[in-house]
VEXDREN-531782 format. One line per 5 residues: number of its first residue (from 1); their letters; for each residue z, x, y of N, C-alpha, C, O, CB. Coordinates in Angstrom, 2 decimals. Glycine has a CB too. Example, Ala and Ser with C-alpha at 12.3 -4.5 7.8 and 13.67 -1.06 7.14 Angstrom:
BEGIN
1	AS	7.80:13.19:-5.69:7.80:12.30:-4.50:7.80:13.20:-3.30:8.46:14.24:-3.32:9.05:11.31:-4.47  7.08:12.85:-2.25:7.14:13.67:-1.06:7.87:12.90:0.03:8.04:13.41:1.14:5.72:14.08:-0.60
end
This chain:
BEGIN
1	XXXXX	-5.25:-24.82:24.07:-4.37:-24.03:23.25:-5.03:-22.70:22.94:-6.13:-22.79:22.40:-4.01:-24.78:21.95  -4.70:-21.81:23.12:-5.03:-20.44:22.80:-4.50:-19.91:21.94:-3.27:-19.91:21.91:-4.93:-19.69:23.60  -5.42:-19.12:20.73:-5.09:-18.24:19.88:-5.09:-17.04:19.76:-6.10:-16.34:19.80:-5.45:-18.41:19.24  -3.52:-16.48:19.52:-3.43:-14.68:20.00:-4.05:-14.23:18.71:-3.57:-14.53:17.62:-1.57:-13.79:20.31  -5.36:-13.35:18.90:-5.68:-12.91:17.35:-5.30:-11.75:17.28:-5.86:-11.13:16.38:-7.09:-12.94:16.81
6	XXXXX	-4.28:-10.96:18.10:-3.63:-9.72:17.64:-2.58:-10.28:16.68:-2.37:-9.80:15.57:-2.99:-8.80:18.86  -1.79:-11.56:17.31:-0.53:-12.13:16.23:-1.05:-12.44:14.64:-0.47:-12.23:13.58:0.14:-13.78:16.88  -2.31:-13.00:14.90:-2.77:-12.80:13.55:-2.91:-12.02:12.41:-2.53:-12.01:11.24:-3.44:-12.91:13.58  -3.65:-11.31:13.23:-4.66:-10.11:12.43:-2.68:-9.22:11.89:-2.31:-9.01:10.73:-6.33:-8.67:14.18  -2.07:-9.00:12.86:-0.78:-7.99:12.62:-0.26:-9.31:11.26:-0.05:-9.00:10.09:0.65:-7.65:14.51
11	XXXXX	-0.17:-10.40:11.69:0.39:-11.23:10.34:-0.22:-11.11:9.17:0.48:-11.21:8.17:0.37:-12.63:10.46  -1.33:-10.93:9.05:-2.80:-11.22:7.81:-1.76:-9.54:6.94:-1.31:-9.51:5.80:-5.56:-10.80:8.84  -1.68:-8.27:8.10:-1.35:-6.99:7.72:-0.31:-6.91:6.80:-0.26:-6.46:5.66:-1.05:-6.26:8.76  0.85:-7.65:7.82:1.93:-8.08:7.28:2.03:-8.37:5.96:2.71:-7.79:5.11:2.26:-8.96:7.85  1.20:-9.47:5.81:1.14:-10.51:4.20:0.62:-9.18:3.44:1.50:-8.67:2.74:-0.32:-12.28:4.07
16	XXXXX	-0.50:-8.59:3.43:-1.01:-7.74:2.80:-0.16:-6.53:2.21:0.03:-6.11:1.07:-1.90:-7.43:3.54  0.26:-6.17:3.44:1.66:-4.82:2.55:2.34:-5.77:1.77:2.15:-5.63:0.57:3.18:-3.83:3.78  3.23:-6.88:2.18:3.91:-7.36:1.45:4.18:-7.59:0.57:5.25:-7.32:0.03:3.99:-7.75:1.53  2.82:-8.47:-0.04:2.07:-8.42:-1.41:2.19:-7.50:-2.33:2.72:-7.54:-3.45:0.87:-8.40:-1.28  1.38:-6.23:-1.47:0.99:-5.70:-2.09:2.82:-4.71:-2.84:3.08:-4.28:-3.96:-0.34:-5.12:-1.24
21	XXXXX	3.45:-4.72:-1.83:4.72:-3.83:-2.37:5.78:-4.78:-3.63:6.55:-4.34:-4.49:5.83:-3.43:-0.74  5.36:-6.29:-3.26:5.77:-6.83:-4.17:5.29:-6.53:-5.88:6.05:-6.24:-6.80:5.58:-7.96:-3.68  3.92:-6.70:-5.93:3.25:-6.17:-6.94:3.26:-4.59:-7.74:2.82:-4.19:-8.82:2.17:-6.41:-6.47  3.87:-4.07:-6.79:4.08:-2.61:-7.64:5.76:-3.16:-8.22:6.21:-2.58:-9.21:4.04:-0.72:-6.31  6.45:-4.06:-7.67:7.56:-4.42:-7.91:7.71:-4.76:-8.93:8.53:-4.32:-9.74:7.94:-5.08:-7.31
26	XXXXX	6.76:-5.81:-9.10:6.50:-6.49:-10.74:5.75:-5.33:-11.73:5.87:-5.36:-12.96:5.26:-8.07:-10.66  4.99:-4.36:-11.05:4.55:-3.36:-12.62:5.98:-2.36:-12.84:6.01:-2.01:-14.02:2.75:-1.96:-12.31  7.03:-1.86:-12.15:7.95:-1.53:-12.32:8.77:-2.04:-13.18:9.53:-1.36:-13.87:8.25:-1.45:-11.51  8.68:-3.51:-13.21:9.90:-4.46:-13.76:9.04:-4.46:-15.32:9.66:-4.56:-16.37:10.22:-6.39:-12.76  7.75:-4.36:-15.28:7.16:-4.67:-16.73:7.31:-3.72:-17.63:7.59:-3.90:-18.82:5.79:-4.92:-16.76
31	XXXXX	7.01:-2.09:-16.76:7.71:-0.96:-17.22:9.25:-0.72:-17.97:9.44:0.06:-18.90:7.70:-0.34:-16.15  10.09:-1.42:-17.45:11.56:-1.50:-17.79:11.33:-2.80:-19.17:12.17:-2.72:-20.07:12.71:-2.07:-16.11  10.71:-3.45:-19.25:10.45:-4.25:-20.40:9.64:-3.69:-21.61:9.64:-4.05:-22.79:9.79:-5.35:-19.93  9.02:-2.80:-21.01:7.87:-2.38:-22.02:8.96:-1.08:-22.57:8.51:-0.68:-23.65:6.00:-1.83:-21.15  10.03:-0.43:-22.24:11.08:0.65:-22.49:11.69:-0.21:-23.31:11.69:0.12:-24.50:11.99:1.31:-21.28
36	XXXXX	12.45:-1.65:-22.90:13.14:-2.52:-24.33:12.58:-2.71:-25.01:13.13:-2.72:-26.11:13.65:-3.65:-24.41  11.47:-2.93:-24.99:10.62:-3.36:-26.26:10.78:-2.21:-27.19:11.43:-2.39:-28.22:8.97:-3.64:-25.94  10.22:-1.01:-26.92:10.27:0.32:-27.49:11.32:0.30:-28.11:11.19:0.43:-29.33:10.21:1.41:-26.67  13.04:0.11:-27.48:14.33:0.29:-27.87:14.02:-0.70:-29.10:14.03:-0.24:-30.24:15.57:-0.07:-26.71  13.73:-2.10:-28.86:13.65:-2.93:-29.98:13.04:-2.77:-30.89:13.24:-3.49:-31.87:13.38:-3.84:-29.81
41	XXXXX	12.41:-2.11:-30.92:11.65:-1.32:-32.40:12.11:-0.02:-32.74:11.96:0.44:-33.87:9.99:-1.03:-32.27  12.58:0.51:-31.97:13.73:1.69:-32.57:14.36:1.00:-33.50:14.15:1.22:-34.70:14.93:2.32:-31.51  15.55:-0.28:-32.91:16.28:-0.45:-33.87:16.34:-1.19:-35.02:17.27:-1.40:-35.81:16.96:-0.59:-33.48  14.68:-1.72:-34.95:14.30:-2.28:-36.01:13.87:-1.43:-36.95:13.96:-1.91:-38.08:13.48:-3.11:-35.78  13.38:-0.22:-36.90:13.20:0.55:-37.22:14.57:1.47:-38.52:14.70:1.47:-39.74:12.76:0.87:-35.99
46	XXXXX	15.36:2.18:-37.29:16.54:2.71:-37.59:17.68:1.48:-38.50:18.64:1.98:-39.09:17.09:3.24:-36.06  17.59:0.69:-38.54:18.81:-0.58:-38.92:17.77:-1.39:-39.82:18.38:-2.46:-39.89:19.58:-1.74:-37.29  16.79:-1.56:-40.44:16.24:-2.15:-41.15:16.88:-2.91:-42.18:16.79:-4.11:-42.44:15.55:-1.48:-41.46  17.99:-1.36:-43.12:18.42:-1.34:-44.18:20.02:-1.49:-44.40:20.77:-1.62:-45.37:17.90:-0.32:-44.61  20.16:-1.38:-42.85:21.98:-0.97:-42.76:22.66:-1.62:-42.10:23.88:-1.54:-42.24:22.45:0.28:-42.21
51	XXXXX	22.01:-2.60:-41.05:23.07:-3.44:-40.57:22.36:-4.91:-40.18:22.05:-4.94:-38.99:23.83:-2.69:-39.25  22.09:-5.87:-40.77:22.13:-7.44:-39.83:21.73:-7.64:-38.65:20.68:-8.09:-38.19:23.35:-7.98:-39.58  23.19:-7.05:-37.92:23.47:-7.38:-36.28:22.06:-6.32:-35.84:20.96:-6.73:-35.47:25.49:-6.72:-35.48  22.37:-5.29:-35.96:21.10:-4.22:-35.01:20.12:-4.62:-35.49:19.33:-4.21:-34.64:20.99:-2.51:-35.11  19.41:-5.22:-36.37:17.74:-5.72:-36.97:17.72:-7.17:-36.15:16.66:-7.30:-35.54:17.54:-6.02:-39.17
56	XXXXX	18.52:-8.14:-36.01:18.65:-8.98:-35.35:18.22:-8.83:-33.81:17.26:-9.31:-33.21:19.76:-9.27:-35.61  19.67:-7.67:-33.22:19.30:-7.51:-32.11:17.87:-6.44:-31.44:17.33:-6.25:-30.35:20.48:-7.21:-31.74  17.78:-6.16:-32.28:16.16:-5.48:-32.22:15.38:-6.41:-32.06:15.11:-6.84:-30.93:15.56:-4.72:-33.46  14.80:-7.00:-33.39:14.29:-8.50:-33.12:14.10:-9.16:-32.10:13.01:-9.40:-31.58:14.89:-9.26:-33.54  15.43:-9.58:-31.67:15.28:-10.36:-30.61:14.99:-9.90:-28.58:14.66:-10.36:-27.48:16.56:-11.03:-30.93
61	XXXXX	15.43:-8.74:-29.32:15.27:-7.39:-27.89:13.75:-7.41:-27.82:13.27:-7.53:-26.70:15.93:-5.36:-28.32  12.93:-7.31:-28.85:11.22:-6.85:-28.92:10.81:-7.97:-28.33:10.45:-7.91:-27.16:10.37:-6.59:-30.50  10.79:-9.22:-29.03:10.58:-10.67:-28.79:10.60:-11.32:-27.36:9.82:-12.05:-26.75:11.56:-11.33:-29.53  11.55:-10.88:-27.14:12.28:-11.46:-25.17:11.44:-10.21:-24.85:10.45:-10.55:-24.19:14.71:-11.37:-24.48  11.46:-9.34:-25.01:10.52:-8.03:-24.27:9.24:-7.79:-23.87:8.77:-7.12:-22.94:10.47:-7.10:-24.92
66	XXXXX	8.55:-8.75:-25.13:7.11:-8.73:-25.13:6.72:-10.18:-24.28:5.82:-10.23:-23.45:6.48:-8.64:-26.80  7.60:-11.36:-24.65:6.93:-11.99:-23.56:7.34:-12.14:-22.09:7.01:-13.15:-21.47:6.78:-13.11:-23.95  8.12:-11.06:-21.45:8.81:-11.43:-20.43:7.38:-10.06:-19.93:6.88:-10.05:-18.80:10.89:-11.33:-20.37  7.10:-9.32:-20.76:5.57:-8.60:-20.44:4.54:-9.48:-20.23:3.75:-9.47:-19.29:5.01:-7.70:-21.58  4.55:-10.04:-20.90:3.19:-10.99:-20.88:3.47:-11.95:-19.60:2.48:-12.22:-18.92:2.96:-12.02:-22.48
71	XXXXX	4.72:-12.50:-19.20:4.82:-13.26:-18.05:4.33:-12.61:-16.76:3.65:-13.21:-15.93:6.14:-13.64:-17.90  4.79:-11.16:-16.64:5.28:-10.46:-15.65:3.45:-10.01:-15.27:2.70:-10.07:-14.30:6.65:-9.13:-16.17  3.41:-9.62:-16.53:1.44:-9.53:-16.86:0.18:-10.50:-15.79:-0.72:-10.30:-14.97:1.14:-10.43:-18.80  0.94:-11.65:-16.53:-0.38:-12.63:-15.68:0.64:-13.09:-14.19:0.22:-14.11:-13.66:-1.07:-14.57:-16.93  1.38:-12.71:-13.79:2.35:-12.73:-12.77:1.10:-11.71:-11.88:0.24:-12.20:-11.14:4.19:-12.06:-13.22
76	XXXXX	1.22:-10.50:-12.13:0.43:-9.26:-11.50:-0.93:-9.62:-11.65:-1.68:-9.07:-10.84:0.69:-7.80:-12.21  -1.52:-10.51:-12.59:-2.92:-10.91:-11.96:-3.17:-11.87:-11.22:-4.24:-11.77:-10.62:-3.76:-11.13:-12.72  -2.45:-12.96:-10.99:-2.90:-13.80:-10.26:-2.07:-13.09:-8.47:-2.13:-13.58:-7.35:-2.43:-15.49:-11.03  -1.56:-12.14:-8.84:-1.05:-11.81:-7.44:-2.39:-10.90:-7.21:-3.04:-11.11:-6.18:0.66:-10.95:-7.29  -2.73:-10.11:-7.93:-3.81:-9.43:-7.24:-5.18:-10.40:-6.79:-5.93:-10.15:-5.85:-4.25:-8.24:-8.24
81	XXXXX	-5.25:-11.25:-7.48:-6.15:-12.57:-6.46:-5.69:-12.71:-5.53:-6.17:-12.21:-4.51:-6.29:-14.01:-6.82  -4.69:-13.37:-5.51:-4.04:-13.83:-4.38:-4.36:-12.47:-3.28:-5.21:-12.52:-2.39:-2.33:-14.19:-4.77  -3.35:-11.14:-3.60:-4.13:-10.33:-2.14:-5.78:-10.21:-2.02:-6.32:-10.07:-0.92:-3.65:-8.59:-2.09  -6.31:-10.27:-2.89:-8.05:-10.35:-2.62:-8.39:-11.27:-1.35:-8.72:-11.10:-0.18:-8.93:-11.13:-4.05  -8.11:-12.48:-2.37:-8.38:-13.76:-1.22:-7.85:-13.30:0.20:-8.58:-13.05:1.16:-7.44:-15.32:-1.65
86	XXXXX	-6.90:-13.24:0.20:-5.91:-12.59:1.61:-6.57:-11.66:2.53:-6.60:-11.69:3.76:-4.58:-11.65:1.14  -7.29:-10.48:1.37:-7.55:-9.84:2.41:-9.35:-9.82:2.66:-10.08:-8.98:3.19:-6.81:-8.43:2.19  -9.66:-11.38:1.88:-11.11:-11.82:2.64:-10.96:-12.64:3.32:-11.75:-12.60:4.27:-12.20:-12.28:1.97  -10.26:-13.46:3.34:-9.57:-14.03:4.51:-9.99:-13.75:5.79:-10.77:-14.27:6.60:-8.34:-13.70:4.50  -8.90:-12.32:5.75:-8.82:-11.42:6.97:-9.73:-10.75:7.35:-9.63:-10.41:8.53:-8.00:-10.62:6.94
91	XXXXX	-10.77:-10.34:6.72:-12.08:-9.76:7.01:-12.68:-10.60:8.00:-12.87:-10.31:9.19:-12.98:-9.63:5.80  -13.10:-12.14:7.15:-13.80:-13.40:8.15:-12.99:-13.61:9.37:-13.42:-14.55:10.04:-13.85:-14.96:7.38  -12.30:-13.22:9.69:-11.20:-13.89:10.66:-11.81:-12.80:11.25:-12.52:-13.08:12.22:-9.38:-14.13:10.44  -11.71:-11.16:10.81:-11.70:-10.29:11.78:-12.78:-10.15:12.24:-12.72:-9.79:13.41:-11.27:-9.25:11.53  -14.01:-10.30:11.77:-15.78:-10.72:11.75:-15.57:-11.41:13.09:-15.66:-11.00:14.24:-16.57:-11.96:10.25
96	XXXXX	-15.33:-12.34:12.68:-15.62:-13.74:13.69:-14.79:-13.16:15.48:-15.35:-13.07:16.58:-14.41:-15.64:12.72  -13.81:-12.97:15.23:-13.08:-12.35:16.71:-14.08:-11.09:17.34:-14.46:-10.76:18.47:-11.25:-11.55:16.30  -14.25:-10.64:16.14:-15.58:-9.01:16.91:-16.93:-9.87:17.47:-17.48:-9.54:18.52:-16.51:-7.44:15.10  -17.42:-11.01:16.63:-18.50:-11.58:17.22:-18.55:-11.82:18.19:-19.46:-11.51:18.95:-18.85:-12.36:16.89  -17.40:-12.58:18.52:-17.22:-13.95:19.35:-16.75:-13.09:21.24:-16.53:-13.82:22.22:-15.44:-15.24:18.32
end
């Protein structure tokens, strides 16, 4: 059985952009959370004194905001392991084919 290590090495590449475009995906999406959050303290802010519903929905806007940050957070670190590993992986792989 023979192994094409161009199919590889182009797959290892593959995974690597992939990753990696996914991960700017998720700091984008944390960005748009970390903007509600902000909104949610606007209107906790602004509505403190004057309405229920907007201190509520502030509240609960900050709350869902901050931990869907914090998810999205350790989401983006264990992905940046994950490409590490990936792309030591691909180093040893690529080592070993130059040796060999």
């Amino acid at each position: 059985m023979t192994i094409n290590t161009e199919n590889i090495e182009k797959g290892y590449q593959n995974e690597i952009l992939f990753q990696e475009r996914m991960l700017r995906n998720l700091q984008h999406w944390q960005s748009l959370f970390s903007l509600l959050a902000g909104i949610g303290v606007l209107l906790i802010y602004f509505f403190r004194n004057q309405s229920i519903w907007f201190l509520g929905i502030g509240i609960a806007l900050c709350v869902i905001s901050i931990l869907v940050i914090v998810i999205v957070g350790y989401a983006i670190y264990t992905g940046k392991k994950n490409v590490t590993q990936v792309i030591q992986r691909y180093e040893k792989i690529a080592k070993n084919t130059t040796s060999n």
